[in-house]
C-alpha positions in Angstrom: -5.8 15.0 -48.9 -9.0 15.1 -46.7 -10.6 13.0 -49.0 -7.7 10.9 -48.3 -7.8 10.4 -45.1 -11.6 10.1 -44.3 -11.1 6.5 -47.0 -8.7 5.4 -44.3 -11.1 6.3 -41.5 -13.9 4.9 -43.0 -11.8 1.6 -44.2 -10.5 1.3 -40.7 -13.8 0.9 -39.1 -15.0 -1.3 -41.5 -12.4 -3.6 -40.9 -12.7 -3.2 -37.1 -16.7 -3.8 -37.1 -15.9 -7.4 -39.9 -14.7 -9.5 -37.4 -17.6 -8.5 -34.8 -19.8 -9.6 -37.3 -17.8 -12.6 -38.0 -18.2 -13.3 -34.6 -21.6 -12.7 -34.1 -22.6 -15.7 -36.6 -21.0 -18.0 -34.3 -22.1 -19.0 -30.8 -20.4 -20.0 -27.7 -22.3 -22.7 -25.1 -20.5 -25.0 -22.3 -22.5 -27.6 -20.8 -21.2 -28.7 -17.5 -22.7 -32.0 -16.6 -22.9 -32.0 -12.9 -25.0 -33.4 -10.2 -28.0 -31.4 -8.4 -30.2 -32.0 -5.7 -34.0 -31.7 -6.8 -37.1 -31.7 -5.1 -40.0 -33.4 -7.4 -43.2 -35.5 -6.5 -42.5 -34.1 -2.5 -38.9 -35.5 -2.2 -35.7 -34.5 -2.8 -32.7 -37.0 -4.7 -29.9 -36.1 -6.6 -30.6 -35.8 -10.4 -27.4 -35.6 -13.5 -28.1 -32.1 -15.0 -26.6 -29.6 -17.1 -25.6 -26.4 -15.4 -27.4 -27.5 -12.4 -30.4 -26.9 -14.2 -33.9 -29.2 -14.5 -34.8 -28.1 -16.7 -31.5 -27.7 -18.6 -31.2 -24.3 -20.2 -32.5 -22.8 -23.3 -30.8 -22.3 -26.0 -31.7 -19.5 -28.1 -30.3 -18.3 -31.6 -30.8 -17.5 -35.7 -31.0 -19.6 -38.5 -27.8 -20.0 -40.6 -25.5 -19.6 -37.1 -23.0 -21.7 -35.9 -22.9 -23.6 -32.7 -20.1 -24.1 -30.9 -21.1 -26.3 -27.5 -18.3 -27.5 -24.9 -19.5 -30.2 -23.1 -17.7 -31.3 -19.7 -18.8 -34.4 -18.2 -18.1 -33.8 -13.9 -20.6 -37.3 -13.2 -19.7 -41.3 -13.2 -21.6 -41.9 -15.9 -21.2 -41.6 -19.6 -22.8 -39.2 -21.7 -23.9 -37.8 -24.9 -26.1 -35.0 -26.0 -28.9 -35.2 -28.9 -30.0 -32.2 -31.2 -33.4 -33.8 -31.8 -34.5 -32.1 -35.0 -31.2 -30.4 -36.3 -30.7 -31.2 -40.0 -27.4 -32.1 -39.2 -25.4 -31.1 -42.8 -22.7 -32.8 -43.4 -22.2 -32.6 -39.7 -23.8 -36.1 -38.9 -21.3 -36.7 -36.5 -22.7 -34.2 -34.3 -25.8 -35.8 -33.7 -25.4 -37.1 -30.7 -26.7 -40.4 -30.3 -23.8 -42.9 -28.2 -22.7 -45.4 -30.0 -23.9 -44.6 -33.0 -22.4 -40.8 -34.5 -20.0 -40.5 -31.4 -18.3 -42.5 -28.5 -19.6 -41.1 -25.4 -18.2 -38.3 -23.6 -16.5 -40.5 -20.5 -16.2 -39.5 -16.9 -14.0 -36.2 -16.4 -13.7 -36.3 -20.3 -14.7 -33.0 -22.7 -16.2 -32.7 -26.3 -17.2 -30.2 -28.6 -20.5 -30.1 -31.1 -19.9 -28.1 -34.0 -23.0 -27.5 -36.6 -24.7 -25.0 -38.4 -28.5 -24.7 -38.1 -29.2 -24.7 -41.7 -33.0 -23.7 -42.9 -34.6 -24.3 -39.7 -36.7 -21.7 -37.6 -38.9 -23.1 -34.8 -39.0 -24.7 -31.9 -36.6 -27.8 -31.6 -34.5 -29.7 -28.4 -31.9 -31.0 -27.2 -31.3 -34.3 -24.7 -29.0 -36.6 -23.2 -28.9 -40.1 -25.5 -27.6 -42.9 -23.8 -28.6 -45.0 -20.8 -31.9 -43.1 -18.9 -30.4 -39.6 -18.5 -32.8 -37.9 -20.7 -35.1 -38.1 -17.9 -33.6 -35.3 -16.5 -30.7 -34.1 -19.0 -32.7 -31.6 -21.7 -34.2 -28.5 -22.6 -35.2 -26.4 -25.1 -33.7 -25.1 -29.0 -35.4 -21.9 -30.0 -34.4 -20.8 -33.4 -35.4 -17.5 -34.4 -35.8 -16.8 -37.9 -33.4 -14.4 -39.9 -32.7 -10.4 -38.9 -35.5 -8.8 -40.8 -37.4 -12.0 -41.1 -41.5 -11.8 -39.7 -43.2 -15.0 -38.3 -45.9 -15.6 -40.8 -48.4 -15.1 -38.3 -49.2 -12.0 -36.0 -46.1 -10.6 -33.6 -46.9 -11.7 -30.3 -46.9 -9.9 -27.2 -44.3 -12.2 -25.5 -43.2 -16.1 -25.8 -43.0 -18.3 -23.3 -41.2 -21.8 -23.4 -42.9 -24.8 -21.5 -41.2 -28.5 -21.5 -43.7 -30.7 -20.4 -41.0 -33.7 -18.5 -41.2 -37.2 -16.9 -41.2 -36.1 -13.3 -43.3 -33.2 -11.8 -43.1 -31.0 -8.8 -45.6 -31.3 -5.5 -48.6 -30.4 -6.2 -49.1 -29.3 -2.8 -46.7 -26.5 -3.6 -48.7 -24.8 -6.3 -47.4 -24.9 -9.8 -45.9 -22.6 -12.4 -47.4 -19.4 -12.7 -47.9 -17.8 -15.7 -48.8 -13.9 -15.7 -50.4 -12.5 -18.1 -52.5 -9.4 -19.2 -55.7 -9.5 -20.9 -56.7 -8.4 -24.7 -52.8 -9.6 -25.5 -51.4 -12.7 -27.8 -48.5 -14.9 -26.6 -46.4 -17.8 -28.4 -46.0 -20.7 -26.5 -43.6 -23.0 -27.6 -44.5 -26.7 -26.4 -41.6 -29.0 -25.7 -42.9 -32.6 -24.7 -39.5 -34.3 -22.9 -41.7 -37.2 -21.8 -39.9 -40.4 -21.9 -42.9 -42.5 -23.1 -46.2 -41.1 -23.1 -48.1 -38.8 -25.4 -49.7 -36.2 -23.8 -53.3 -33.8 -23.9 -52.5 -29.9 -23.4 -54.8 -27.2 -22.6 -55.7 -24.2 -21.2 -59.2 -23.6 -19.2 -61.4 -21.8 -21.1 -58.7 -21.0 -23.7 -58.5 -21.7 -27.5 -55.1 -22.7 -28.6 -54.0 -21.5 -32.3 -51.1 -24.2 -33.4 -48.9 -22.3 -35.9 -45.7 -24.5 -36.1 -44.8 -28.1 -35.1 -41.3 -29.6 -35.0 -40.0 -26.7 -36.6 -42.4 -26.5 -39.5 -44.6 -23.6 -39.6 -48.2 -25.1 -40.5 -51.5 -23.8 -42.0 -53.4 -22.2 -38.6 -55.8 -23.7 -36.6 -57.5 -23.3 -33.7 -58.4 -26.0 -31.2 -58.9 -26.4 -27.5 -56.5 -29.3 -27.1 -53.2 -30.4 -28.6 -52.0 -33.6 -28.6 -48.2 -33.8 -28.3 -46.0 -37.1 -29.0 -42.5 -37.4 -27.1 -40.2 -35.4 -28.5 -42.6 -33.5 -30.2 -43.1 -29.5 -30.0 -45.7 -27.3 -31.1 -45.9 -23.6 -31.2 -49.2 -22.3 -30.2 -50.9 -18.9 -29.8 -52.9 -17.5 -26.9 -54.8 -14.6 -26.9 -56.1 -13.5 -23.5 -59.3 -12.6 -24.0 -61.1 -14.2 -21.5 -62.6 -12.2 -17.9 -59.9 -12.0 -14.8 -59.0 -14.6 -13.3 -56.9 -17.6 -12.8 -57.4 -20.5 -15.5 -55.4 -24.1 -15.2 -52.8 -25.0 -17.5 -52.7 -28.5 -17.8 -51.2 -31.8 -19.2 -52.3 -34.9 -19.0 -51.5 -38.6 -20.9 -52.7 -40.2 -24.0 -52.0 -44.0 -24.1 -54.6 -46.0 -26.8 -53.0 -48.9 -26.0 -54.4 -51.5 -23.1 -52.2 -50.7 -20.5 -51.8 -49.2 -17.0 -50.5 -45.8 -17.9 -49.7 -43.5 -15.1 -52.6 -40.9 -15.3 -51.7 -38.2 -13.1 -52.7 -34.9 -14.5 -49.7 -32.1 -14.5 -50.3 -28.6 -14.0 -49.3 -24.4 -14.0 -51.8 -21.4 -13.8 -52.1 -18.6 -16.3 -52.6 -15.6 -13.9 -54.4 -12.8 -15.3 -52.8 -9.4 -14.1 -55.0 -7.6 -10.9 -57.1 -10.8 -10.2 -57.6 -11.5 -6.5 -57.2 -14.8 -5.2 -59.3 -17.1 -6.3 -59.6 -20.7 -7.3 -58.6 -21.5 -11.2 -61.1 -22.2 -13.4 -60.3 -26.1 -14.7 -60.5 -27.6 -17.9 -62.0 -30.7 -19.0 -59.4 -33.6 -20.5 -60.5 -36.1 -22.9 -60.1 -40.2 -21.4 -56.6 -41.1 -21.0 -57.5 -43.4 -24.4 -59.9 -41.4 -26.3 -58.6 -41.6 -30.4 -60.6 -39.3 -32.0 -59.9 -36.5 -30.1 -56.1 -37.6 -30.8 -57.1 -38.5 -34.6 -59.2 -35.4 -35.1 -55.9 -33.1 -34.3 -53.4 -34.3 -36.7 -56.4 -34.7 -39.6 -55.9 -31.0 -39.2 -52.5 -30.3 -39.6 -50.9 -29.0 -43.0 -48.3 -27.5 -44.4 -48.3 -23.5 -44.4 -48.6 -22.2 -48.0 -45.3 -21.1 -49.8 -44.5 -18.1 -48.1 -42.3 -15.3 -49.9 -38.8 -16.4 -48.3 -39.3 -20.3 -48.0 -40.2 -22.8 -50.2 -43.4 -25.1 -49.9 -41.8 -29.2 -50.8 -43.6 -31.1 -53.0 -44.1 -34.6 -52.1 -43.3 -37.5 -54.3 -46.2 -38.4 -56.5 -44.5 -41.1 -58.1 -43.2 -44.4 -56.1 -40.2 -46.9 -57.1 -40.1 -48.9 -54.1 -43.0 -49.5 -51.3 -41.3 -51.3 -48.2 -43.3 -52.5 -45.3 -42.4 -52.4 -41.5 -44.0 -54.1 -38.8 -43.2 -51.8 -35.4 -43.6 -54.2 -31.9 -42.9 -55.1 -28.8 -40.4 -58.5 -28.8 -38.7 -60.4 -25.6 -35.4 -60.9 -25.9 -33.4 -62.7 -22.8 -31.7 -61.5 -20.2 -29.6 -63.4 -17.2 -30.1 -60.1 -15.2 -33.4 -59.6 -15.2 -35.9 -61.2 -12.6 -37.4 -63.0 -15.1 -34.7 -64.3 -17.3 -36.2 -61.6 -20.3 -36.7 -58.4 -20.8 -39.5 -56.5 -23.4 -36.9 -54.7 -26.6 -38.3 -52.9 -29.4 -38.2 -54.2 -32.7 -38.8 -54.0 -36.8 -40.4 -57.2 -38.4 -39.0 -58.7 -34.9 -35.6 -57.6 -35.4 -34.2 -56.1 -32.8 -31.3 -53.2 -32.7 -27.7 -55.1 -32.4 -24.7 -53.3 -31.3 -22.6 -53.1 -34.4 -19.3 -55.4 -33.4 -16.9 -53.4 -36.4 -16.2 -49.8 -37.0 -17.1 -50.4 -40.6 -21.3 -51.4 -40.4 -21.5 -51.1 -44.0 -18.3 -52.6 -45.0 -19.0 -55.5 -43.1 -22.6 -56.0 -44.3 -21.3 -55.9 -47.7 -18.4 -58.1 -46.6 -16.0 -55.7 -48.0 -12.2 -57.0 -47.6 -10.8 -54.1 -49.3 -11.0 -50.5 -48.6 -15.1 -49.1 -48.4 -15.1 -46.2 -51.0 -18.0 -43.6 -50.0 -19.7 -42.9 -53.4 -22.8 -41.3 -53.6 -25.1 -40.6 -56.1 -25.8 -37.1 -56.9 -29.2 -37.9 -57.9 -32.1 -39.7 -55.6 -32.1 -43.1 -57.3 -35.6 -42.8 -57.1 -38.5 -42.2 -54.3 -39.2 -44.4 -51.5 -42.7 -45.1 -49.6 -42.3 -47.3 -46.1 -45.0 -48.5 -44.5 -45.0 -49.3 -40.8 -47.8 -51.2 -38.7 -48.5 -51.4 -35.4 -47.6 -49.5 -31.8 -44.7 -47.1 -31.3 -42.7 -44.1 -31.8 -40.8 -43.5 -35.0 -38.0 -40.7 -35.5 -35.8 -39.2 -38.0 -34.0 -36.1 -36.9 -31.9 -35.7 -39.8 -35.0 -34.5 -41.9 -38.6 -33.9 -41.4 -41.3 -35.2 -42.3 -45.1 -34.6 -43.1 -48.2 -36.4 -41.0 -50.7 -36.8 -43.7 -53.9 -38.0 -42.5 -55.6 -40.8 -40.0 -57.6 -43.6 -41.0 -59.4 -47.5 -40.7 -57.7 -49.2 -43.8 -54.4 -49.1 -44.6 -56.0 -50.8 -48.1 -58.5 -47.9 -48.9 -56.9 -44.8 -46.9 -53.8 -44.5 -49.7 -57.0 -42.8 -52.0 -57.0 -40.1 -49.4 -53.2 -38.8 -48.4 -52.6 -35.3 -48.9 -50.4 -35.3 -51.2 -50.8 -31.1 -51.3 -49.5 -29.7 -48.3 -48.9 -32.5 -45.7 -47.8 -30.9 -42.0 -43.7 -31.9 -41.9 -42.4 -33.5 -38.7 -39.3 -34.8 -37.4 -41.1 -37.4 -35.1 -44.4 -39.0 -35.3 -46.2 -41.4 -33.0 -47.6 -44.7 -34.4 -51.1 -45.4 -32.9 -51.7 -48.9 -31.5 -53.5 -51.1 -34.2 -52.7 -48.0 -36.1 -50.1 -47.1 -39.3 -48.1 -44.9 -40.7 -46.8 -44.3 -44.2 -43.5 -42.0 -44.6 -42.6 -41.0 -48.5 -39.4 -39.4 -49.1 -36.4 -39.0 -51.9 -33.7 -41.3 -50.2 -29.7 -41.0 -50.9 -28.8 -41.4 -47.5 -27.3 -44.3 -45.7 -29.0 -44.6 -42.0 -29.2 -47.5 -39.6 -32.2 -48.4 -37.5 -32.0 -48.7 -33.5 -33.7 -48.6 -30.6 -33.7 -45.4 -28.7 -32.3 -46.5 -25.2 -34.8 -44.0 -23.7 -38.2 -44.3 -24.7 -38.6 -47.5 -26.2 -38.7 -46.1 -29.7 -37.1 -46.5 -33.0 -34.7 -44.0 -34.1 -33.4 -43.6 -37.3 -29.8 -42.3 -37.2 -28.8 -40.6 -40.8 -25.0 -41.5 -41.2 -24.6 -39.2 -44.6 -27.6 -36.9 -44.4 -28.8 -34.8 -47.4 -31.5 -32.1 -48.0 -34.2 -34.2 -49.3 -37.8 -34.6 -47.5 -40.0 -37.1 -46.2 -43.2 -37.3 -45.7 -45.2 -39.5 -43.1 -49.2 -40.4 -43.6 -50.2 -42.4 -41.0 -53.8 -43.9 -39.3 -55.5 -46.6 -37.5 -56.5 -50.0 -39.0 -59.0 -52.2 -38.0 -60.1 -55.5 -39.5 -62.0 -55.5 -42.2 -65.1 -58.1 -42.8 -64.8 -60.6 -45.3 -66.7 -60.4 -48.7 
């Protein structure tokens, strides 16, 4: 009989601890879109944020959890939010991008994102994706890895999160201020929510160890500076093992192409504990368009070996199709504008069109009858693109791998790594430059033009598992025979 009834106690609990642990696999964010007053560059204007945040908040959780986020639009203008990075399984409507996976979320209107984050861990973001509100609308997606789990690299001390955006405060005022103590190791996980430029990072007198980009933990390195496309992150350990004092954190841009670029130099302190006041120690930057200090970087990057709980991801040795893209700036015209035109992005000078019909494919195909979706459950076979010239090139729904830099798009091909090639979800194009992606393709995607930061976007419609991998470099002409 006591037997008995210490079953029932023990079935009773059990059944009153399931649904907490239910629970706790799903999480709960509202974003309330709402005006704020902000003070940056010495002046104060009202700014669209979320929470009244600017920086909007950051979002932390584990892999394999649900996320529910209620989004309630309080501003005039329409708006959408952007998981940049998310493999977005069978949840592509999610996405975020206007237009394209959703309608926007209208004035005084509410919407719900609902996805899983499904074999991620790492440092991703999230933004606004329609008209120029990603300026100020983003912030950070920290995804921890399982319960039990280790980083593949040594525990550090503490993490700290730094989104490097568009618009700084008054320098005048002092910056951010990092404490920190000496003879410890922090994780820094690097956001850059730039709208347009790449950008240098470093620390005075620091080395940086890079053990993760977009997500992706990669082989270690050390290096003094990072380079850091927009939307781009990379996780980075510091170990504080330099004499008291204060040392400059800084940021500052990388633009090869030859153009104006606004080079004003962005900056925090890391503040060693019991150091009087003193002036910070200042690093040295690089020229606003130096390439091999740019180039150098990413020739370093790889994937991290096969560790015990994730896979390492072959890449495609063997190629069906080769396609070639030319990336550009075009002209297309506009009665509004003070000129009569206005400078568009564009593939092999196509530019993105708004889709006129709810059915893109249907239409292209010239369908009259009903569109069946049949896919294949097989890739029908691997795919290398090719794409030449100046920009900024995305795909959230997977990532992908930056291989290697080089002069000849003829005689580079001999030297991908076709091993362990660094995955990314976005990868900037050098000027002159190239970039190769290979990847197993049964998706459907369409191409556009990222309202925000002049870049191309490619928007998975039916996303799947598979990989790609980017190899890019720089060309230059080569004499004749």
């Amino acid at each position: 009989m006591a037997a008995a009834m210490w079953i029932r106690v023990i079935l009773l609990a059990a059944a009153c601890l399931l649904p907490l642990s239910v629970e706790a696999r799903v999480r709960h964010y509202k974003f309330n879109v709402v005006m704020k007053n902000a003070t940056r560059l010495c002046s104060t204007k009202p700014i669209v944020t979320i929470n009244g945040k600017f920086p909007g908040p950051t979002i932390y959780a584990r892999e394999m959890i649900q996320f529910l986020v209620k989004v309630v639009n309080h501003v005039k203008y329409n708006v959408s939010i952007h998981w940049h990075g998310v493999r977005q399984l069978r949840t592509g409507w999610a996405d975020g991008p206007a237009y394209i996976t959703q309608c926007p979320i209208q004035p005084g209107q509410v919407y719900v994102y609902n996805f899983t984050l499904t074999g991620q861990r790492g440092t991703l973001w999230w933004h606004a994706h329609i008209l120029w509100l990603r300026a100020t609308v983003h912030g950070a997606l920290v995804i921890l890895p399982k319960l039990g789990v280790p980083y593949p690299f040594p525990r550090p001390h503490m993490e700290q999160v730094i989104v490097l955006g568009p618009v700084q405060g008054c320098q005048s005022q002092g910056g951010f201020n990092f404490k920190v103590e000496q003879g410890n190791t922090y994780l820094l996980r690097i956001v850059n929510a730039a709208l347009n430029e790449e950008l240098f990072f470093k620390i005075a007198g620091h080395q940086l160890t890079v053990v993760e980009v977009d997500a992706v933990y990669t082989k270690p390195f050390k290096t003094d500076t990072i380079v850091i496309a927009p939307g781009q992150t990379t996780n980075v350990l510091l170990t504080t093992n330099r004499g008291t004092g204060k040392y400059l954190v800084a940021a500052s841009p990388f633009m090869d192409a030859p153009i104006l670029v606004d080079n004003i130099t962005a900056s925090a302190t890391l503040h060693y504990s019991n150091t009087p006041r003193l002036l910070p120690h200042h690093p040295h930057f690089p020229p606003s368009q130096e390439r091999h200090t740019s180039s150098h970087k990413l020739h370093r990057l790889s994937q991290k070996p096969k560790l015990k709980h994730l896979p390492l991801h072959l890449v495609p040795l063997k190629i069906d199709h080769s396609l070639f893209f030319t990336v550009s700036l075009g002209i297309n015209p506009c009665a509004t504008c003070a000129n009569g035109s206005r400078v568009v992005a564009d593939f092999n000078n196509v530019s993105f069109v708004m889709p006129q019909d709810l059915s893109p494919p249907g239409t292209f195909l010239q369908h009259k009858r009903r569109l069946h979706r049949r896919f294949p459950r097989e890739a029908p076979g691997d795919v290398q693109l090719h794409r030449h010239a100046a920009g900024e090139l995305r795909d959230d729904e997977r990532d992908e791998g930056v291989q290697a830099r080089g002069t000849s798009i003829k005689k580079d091909p001999k030297k991908f790594n076709l091993v362990d090639p660094v995955e990314r979800n976005t990868v900037g194009v050098p000027a002159g430059g190239w970039t190769a992606i290979r990847s197993e393709l049964i998706i459907q995607w369409t191409m556009g033009k990222d309202q925000m930061s002049l870049c191309f976007h490619l928007q998975v419609i039916f996303p799947s598992a598979k990989r790609t991998k980017y190899f890019h470099g720089e060309e230059e002409e080569e004499e004749e025979p």
